[in-house]
C-alpha positions in Angstrom: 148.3 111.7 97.2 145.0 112.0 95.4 141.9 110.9 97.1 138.0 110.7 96.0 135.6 112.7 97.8 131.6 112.5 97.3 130.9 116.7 96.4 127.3 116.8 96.1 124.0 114.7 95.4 120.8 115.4 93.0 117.7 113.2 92.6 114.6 113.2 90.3 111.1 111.8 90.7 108.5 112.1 87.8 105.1 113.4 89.1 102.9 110.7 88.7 102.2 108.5 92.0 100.9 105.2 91.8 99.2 104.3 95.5 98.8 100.7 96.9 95.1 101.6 96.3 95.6 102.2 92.6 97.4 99.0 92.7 94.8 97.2 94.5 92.2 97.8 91.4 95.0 96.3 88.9 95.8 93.0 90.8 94.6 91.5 93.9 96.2 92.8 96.6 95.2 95.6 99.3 96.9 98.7 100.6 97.3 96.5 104.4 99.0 93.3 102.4 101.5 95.5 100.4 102.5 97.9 103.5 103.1 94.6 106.1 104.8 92.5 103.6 107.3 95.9 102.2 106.4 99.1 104.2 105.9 100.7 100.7 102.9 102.9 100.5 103.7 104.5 97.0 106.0 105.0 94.1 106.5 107.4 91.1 105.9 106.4 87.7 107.3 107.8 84.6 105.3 109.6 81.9 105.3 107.4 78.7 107.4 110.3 76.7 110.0 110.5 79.9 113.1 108.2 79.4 115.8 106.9 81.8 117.9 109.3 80.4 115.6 112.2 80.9 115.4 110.7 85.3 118.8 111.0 85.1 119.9 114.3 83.1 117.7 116.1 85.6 119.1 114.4 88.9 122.4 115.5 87.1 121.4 118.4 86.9 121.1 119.7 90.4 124.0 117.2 91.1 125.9 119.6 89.4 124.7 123.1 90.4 125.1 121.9 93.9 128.7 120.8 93.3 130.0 124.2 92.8 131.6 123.1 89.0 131.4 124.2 85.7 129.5 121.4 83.8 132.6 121.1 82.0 134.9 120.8 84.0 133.2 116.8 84.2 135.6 114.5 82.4 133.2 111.3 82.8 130.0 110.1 83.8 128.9 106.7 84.4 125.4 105.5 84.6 124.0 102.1 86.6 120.9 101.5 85.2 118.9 97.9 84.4 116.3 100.0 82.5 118.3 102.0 79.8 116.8 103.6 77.2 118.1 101.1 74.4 118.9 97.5 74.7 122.0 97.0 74.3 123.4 100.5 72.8 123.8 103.2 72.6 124.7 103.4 76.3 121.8 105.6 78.6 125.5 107.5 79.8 126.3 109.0 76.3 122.8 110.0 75.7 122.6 111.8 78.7 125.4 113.6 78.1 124.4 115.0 75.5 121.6 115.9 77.3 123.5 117.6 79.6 125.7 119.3 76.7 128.7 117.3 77.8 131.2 116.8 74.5 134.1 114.2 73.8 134.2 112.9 77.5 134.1 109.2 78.4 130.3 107.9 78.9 129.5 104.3 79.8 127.2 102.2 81.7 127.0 99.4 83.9 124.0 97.0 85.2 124.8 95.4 88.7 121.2 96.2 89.8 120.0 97.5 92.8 123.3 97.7 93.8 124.7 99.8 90.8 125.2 102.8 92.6 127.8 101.3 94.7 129.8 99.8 91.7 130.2 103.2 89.8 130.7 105.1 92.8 133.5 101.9 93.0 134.6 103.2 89.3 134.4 106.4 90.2 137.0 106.1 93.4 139.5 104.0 91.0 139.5 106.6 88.1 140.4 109.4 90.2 143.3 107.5 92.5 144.5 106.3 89.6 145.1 110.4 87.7 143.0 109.3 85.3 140.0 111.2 85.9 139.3 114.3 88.1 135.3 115.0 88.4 132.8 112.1 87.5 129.3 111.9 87.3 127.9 109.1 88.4 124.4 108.4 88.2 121.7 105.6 88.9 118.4 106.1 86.7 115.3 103.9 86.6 112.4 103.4 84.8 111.1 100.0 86.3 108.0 100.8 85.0 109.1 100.1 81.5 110.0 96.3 82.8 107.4 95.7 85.6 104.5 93.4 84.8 101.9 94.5 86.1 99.9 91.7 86.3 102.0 89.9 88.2 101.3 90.7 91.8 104.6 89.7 93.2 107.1 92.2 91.9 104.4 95.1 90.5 103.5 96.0 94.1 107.5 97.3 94.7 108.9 99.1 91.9 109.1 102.6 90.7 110.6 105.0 88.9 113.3 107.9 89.7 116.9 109.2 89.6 119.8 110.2 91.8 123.3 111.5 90.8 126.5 112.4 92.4 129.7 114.2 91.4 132.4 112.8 92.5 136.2 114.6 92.6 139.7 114.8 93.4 141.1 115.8 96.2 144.3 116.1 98.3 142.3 116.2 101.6 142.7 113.0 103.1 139.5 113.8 105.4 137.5 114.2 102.7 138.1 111.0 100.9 136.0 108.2 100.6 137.1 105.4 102.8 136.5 102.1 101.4 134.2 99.9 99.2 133.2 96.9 98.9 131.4 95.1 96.3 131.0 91.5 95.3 128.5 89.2 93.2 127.6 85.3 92.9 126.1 84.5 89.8 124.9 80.9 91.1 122.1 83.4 92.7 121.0 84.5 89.1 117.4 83.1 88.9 116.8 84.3 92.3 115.7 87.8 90.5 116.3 88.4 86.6 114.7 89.6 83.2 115.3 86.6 81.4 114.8 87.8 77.9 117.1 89.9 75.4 120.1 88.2 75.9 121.8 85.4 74.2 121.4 83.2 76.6 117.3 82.7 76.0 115.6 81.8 73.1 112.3 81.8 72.9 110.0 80.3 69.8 107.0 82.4 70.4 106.1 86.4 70.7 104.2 85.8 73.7 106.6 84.2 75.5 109.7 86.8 74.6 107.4 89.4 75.7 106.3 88.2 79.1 110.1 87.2 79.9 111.3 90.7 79.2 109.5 91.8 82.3 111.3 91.0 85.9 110.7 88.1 87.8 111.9 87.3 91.5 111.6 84.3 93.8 111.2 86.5 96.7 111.2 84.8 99.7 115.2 83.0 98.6 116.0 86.7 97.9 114.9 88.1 101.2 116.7 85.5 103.1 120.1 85.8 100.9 119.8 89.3 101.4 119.6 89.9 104.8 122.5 87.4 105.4 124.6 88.9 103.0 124.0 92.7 103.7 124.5 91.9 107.4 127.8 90.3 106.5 129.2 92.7 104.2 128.3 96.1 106.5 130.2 94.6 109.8 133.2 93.5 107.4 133.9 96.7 106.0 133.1 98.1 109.8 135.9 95.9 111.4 138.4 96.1 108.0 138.2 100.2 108.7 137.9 100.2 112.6 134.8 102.2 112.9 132.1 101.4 115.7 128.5 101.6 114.9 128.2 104.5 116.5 130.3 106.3 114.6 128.1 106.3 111.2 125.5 109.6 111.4 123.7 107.8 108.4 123.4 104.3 107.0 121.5 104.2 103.7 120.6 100.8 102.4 119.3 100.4 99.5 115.4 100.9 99.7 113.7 97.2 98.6 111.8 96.4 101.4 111.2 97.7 104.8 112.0 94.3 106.8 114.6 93.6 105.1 115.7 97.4 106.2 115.2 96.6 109.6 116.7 93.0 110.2 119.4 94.5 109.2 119.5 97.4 111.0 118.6 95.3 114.3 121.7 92.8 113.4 123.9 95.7 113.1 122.4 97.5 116.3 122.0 100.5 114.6 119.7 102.9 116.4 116.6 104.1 114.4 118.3 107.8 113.9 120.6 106.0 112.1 118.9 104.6 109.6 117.7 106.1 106.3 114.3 105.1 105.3 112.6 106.2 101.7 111.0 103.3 100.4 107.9 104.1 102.2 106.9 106.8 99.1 109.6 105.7 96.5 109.5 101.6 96.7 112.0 99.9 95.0 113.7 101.8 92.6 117.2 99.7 92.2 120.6 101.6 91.6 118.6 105.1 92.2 117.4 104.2 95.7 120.8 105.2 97.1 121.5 108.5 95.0 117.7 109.5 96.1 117.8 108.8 100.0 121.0 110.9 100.2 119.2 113.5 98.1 116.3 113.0 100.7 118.2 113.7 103.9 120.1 116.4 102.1 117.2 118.4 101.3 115.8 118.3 104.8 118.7 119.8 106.1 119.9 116.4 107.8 122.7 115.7 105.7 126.2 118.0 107.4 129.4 118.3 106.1 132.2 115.8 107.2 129.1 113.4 108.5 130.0 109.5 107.8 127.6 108.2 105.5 127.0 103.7 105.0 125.7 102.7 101.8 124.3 99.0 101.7 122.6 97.1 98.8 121.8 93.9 97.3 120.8 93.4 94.0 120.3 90.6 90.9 123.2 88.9 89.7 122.9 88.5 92.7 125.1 91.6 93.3 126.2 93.4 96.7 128.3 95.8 98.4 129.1 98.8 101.1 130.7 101.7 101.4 132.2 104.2 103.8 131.7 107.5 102.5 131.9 110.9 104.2 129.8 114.0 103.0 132.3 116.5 101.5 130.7 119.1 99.4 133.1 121.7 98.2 130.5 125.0 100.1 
């Protein structure tokens, strides 16, 4: 039988860091407000000439040196991104790889938000079991930046930019193979957190008005208390589906919006703090990259072992969740 198994992890961040001080000369806030209310202390902010496709080609790229394959021996690569490089095509998948020198393989992305990681690793799983695919790309790129009004106190204070990527591959090895995933979404949730324009469904009758609505906009106290519920829910039902104790996951790695949200659900899980993997602190928000670059994180300090249980949790617009149960099985 052929199984999925999660090879190796890459990340990028672009150089520039924007501080809760910078922030606090832009809009009225303080470095004290912005920590208490998110535990966020910075984030990294594109360069005007760097694209979501350039985040995510170089993610890839270490992604793939650290898998041990030959860049073409990739038959796919999907990217979750809400900040593409075009609206609505081409897809920010096909022009990365090109990027990447990738030829006549299929390229496509998806937008699930902050929890986009999740629903192409999903994709990723199916296209393997299935014999359709053997090594996938999967990536989550950001450039919030280019969506983020910064004016508006309320959503500028946690986003940023970056990258992480995985390859993803076939393999006979049942102990490799990545468990189970869940995802799920509730559209009735949609206005909790959206970019309302460039879509069909909003007209708008004046410039200012379109431009303003193509920035994000969240009502986020309803969003914090949705999320918490729902993340909390979805972790211990894929826990009890698959029979594993808490105690048994070396590293749970929600997605990195807000550091109370983080930690209710850590405490309604009882995970010890060990367990948990914490970025947002110097990265903020950065939606379906968060995941791809906390793994990275932990990988690069040496934390990360081979066979180790990893938890993936997120939450996202749409609203959009889901979990999953993924060992650590690089090929070295």
């Amino acid at each position: 039988m052929t199984y999925a198994a999660f090879r190796s992890i890459g990340a990028y961040v672009p150089e520039k860091i924007l501080s809760n001080e910078d922030l606090s000369k832009m809009v009225d806030t303080s470095d004290e407000w912005i920590t208490k209310r998110t535990g966020i202390k910075e984030r990294r902010i594109a360069a005007k000439n760097e694209h979501t496709s350039d985040l995510g080609m170089k993610a890839a790229e270490l992604a793939i040196k650290r898998s041990g394959l030959d860049k073409d021996e990739i038959d796919m690569v999907v990217c979750a991104t809400i900040s593409p490089d075009y609206f609505c095509m081409p897809s920010t998948a096909a022009i990365i790889s090109t990027k990447l020198g990738l030829k006549n393989i299929t390229a496509f992305d998806i937008s699930a938000a902050c929890t986009g990681f999740i629903y192409i690793l999903s994709i990723a799983k199916a296209f393997i079991e299935s014999g359709m695919k053997k090594n996938i790309l999967i990536i989550g790129a950001e450039k919030l930046s280019s969506i983020t009004d910064y004016s508006d106190r309320s959503t500028c204070i946690l986003f940023g930019d970056g990258a992480g990527a995985a390859i993803i591959s076939a393999t006979d090895n049942k102990d490799e193979a990545i468990i189970d995933i869940h995802t799920g979404a509730d559209g009735k949730y949609a206005d909790l957190l959206m970019t309302p324009n460039g879509g069909s469904g909003s007209a708008h009758d004046a410039i200012d008005q379109e431009t303003a609505s193509c920035f994000m906009q969240m009502k986020g106290n309803e969003t914090f208390k949705v999320a918490v519920r729902t993340l909390t829910k979805d972790v211990v039902e894929i826990l009890n589906k698959n029979n594993i104790e808490n105690k048994s996951i070396k590293h749970f790695i929600p997605h990195q919006a807000n550091y109370r949200i983080i930690k209710a659900v850590g405490d309604a899980l009882k995970l010890k703090d060990e367990q948990v993997v914490l970025t947002v602190e110097k990265y903020g928000n950065t939606s379906s990259a968060s995941i791809p670059m906390a793994i990275n994180d932990i990988y690069e300090q040496g934390t990360l072992k081979k066979c180790e249980l990893m938890l993936f949790d997120a939450f996202g617009g749409g609203l959009t969740w889901g979990s999953a149960l993924v060992p650590f099985a690089p090929i070295k």
